[in-house]
FIKOLZA-1660 file (N, C-alpha, C; in steps of 0.1 Angstrom, whole numbers, plus 5000, padded with zeros to 4 digits):
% residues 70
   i   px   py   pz ch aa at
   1 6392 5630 9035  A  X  N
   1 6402 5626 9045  A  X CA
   1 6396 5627 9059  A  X  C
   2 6390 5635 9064  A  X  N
   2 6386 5639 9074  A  X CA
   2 6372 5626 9079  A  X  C
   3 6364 5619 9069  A  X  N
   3 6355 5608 9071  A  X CA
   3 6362 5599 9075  A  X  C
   4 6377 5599 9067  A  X  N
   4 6381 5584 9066  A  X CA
   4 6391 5582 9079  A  X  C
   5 6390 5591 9088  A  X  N
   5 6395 5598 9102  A  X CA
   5 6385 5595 9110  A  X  C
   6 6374 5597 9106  A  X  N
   6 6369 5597 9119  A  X CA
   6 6358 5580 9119  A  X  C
   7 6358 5574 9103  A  X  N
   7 6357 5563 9104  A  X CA
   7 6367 5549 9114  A  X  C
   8 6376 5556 9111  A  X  N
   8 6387 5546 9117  A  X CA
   8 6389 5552 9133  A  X  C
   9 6386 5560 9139  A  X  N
   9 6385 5563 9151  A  X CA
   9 6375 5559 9157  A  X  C
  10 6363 5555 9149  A  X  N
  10 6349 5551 9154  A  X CA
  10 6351 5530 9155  A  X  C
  11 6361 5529 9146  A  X  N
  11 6360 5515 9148  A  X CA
  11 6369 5514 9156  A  X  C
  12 6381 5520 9157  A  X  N
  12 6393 5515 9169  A  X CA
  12 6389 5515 9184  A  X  C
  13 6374 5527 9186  A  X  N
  13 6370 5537 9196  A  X CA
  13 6359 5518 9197  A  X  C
  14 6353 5514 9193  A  X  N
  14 6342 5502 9194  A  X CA
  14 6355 5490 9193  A  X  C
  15 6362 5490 9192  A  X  N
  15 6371 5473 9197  A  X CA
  15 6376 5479 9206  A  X  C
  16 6380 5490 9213  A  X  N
  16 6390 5489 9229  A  X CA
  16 6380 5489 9235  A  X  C
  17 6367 5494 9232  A  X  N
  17 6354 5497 9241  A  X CA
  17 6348 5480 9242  A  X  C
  18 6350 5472 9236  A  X  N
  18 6347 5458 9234  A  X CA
  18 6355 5447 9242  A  X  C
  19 6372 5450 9241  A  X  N
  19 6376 5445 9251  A  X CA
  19 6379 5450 9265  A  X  C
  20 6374 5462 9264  A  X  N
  20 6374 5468 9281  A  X CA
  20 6355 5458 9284  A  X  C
  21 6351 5462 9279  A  X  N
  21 6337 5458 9288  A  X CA
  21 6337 5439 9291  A  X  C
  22 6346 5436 9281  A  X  N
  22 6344 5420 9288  A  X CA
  22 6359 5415 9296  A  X  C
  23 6364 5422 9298  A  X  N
  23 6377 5419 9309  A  X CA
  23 6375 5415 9319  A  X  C
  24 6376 5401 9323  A  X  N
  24 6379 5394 9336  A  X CA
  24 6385 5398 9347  A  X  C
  25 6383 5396 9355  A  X  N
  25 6397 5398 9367  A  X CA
  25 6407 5387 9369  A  X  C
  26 6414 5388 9370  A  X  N
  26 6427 5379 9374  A  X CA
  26 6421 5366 9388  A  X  C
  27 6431 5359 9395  A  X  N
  27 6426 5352 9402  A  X CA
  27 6423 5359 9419  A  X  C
  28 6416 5353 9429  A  X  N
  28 6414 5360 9436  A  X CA
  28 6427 5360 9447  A  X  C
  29 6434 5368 9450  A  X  N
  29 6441 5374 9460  A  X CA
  29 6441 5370 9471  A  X  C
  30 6427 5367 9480  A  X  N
  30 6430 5366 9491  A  X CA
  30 6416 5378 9496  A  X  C
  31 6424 5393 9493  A  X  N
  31 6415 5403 9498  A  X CA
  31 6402 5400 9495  A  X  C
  32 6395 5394 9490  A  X  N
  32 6385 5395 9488  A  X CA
  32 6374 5405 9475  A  X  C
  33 6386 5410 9470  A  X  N
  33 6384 5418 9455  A  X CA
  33 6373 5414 9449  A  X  C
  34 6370 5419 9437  A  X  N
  34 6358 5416 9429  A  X CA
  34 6351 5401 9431  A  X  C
  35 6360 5392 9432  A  X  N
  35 6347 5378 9432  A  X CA
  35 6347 5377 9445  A  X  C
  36 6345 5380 9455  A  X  N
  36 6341 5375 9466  A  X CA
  36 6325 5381 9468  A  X  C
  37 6318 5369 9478  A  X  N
  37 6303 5376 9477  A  X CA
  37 6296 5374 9465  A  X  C
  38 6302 5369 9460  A  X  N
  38 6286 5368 9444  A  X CA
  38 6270 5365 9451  A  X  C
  39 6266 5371 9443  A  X  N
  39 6248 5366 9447  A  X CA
  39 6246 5354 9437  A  X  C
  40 6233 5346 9441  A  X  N
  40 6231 5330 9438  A  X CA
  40 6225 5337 9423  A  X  C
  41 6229 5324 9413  A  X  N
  41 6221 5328 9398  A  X CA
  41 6206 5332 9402  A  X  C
  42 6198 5338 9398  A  X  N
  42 6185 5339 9392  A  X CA
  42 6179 5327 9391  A  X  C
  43 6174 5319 9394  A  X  N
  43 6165 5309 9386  A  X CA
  43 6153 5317 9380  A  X  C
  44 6149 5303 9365  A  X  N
  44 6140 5311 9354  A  X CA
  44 6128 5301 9353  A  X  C
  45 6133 5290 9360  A  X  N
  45 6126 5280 9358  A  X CA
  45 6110 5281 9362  A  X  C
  46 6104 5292 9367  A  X  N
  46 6093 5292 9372  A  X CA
  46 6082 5303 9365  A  X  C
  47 6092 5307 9357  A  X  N
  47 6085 5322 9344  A  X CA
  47 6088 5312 9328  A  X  C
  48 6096 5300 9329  A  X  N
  48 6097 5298 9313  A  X CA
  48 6081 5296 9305  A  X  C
  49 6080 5291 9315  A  X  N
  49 6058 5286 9305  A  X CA
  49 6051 5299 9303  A  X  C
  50 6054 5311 9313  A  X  N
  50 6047 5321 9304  A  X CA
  50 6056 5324 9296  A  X  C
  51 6071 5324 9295  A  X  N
  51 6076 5332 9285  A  X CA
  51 6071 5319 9268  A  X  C
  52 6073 5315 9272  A  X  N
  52 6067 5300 9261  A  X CA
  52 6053 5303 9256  A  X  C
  53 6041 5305 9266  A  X  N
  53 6028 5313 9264  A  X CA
  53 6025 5323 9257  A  X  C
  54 6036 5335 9260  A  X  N
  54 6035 5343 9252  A  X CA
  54 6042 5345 9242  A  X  C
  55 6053 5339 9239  A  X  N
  55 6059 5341 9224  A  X CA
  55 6047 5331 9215  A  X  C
  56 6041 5322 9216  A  X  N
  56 6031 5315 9209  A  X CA
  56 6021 5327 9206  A  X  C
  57 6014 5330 9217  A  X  N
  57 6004 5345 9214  A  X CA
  57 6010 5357 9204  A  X  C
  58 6026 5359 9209  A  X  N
  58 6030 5372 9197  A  X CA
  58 6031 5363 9184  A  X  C
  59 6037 5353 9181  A  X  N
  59 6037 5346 9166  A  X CA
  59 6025 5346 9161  A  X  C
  60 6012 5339 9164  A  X  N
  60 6001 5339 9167  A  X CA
  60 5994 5353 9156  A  X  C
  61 5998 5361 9165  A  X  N
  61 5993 5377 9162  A  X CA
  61 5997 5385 9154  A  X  C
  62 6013 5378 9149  A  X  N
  62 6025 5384 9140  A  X CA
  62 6016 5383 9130  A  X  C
  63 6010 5363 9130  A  X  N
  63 6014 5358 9117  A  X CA
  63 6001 5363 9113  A  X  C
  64 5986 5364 9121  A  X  N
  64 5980 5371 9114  A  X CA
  64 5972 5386 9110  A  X  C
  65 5985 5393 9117  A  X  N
  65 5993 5406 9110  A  X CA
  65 5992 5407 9098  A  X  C
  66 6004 5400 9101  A  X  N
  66 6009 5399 9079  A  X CA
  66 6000 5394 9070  A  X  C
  67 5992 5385 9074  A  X  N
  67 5981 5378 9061  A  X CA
  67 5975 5384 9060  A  X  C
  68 5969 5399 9069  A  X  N
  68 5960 5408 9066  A  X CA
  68 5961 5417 9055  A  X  C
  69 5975 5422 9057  A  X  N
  69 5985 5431 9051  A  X CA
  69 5991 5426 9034  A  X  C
  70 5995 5410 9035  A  X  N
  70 5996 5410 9021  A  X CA
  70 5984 5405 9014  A  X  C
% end
């Protein structure tokens, strides 16, 4: 009884924990509340070729990992 307690506290406890962390805010007010001010996206466009670079080098090295291995 006491597992089957604290199983179901652990799932209930991970869905309100799930919809609290992605809650939006309503529309903006006026005051200037949470969306006012945002900073500009990130661009990625200038790191994609190494990230491209290097996942080729880790597959690369994965794959002859494993042929060593089996």
């Amino acid at each position: 009884m006491k597992n089957k307690a604290l199983y179901l506290f652990l799932i209930g406890l991970f869905l309100l924990v799930d919809f609290a962390a992605f809650a939006q805010p309503g529309d903006d007010d006026g005051s200037g509340g949470l969306e006012g001010n945002d900073p500009p996206p990130a661009p990625i466009n200038g790191q994609i070729l190494w990230l491209g670079l290097l996942a080729i080098v880790f597959a690369y090295y994965t794959i002859q990992r494993y042929r060593k291995i089996a």
